[in-house]
C-alpha positions as CSV (number, residue, x, y, z in Angstrom):
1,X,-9.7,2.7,-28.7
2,X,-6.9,4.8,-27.1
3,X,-7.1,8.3,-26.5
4,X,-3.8,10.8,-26.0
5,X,-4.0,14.9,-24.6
6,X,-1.6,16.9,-25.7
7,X,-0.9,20.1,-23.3
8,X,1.4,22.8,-24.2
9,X,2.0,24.6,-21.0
10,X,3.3,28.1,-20.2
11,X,4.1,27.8,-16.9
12,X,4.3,31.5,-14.8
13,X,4.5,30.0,-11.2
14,X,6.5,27.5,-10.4
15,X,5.7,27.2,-6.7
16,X,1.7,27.1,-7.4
17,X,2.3,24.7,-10.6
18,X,4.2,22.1,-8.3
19,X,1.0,21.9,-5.8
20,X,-0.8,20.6,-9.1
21,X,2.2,18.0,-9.6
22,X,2.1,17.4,-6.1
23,X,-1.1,15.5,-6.6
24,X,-1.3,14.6,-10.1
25,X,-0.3,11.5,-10.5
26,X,-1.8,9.4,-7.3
27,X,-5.5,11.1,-9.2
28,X,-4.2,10.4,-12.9
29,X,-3.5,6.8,-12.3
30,X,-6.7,5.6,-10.6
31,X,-8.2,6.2,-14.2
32,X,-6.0,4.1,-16.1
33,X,-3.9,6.9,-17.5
34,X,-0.2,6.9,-18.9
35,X,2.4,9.8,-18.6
36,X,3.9,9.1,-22.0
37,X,6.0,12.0,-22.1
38,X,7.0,15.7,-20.5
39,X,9.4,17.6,-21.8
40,X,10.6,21.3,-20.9
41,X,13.0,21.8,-23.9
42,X,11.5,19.6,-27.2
43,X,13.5,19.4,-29.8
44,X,11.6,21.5,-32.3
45,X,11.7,20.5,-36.1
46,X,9.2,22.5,-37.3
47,X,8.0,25.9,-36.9
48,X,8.2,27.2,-33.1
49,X,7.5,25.9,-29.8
50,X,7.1,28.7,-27.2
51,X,5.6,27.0,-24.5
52,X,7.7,25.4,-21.2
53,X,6.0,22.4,-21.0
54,X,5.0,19.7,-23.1
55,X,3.0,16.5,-22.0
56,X,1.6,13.2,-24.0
57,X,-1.1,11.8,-22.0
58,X,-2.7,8.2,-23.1
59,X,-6.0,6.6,-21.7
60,X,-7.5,3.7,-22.7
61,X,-10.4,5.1,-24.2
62,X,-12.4,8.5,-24.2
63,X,-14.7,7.6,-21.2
64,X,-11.8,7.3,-19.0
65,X,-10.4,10.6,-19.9
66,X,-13.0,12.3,-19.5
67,X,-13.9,10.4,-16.2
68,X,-10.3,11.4,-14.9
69,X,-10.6,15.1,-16.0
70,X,-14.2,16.0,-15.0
71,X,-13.3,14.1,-11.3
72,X,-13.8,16.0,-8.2
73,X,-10.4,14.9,-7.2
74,X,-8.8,16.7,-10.6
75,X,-10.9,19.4,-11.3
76,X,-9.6,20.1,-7.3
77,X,-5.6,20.6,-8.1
78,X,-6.3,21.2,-11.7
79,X,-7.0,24.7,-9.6
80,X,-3.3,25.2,-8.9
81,X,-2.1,25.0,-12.3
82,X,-5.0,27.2,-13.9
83,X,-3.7,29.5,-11.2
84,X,0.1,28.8,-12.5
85,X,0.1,28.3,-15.8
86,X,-1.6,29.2,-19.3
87,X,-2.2,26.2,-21.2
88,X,-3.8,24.1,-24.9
89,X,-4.9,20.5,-24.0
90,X,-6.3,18.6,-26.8
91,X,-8.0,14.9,-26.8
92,X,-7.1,13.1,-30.2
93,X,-8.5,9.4,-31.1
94,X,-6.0,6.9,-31.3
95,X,-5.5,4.7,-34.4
96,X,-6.7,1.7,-32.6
């Protein structure tokens, strides 16, 4: 069953946040993962949004997310934007 994070991210340094992106992806896809969606400026329908960054992440189930974030190779840059940015990333089950 699919899995999806959601991060809302408060980025405070640029510079040190783009060393993470820098990275990201070549690690994110070896475990199967999709960039559904980032967004700096969502269109907010309800209630308030007062973080920079938004991002949909999808896997194909649990075991792979949680193989891609507790890698080596991502807890490494993860490093830069922990260093960059303030941030809530949840995991939610998919419908199937």
């Amino acid at each position: 069953m699919p899995v999806y994070i959601v991060a809302e991210v408060t980025i405070d340094d640029r510079a040190e946040y783009a060393r993470y992106e820098a990275g990201f992806m070549e690690i994110f896809q070896r475990y199967r993962g999709e960039l559904l969606a980032v967004d700096e400026a969502p269109r907010v329908i309800e209630g308030e949004w007062k973080h920079t960054r938004t991002v949909l992440l999808r896997f194909p189930d649990q075991t792979e997310a949680e193989r891609w974030y507790r890698s080596p190779e991502y807890q490494a840059i993860a490093q830069h934007r922990w260093r960059a940015s303030r941030a809530n990333v949840a995991l939610l089950a998919g419908l199937a």
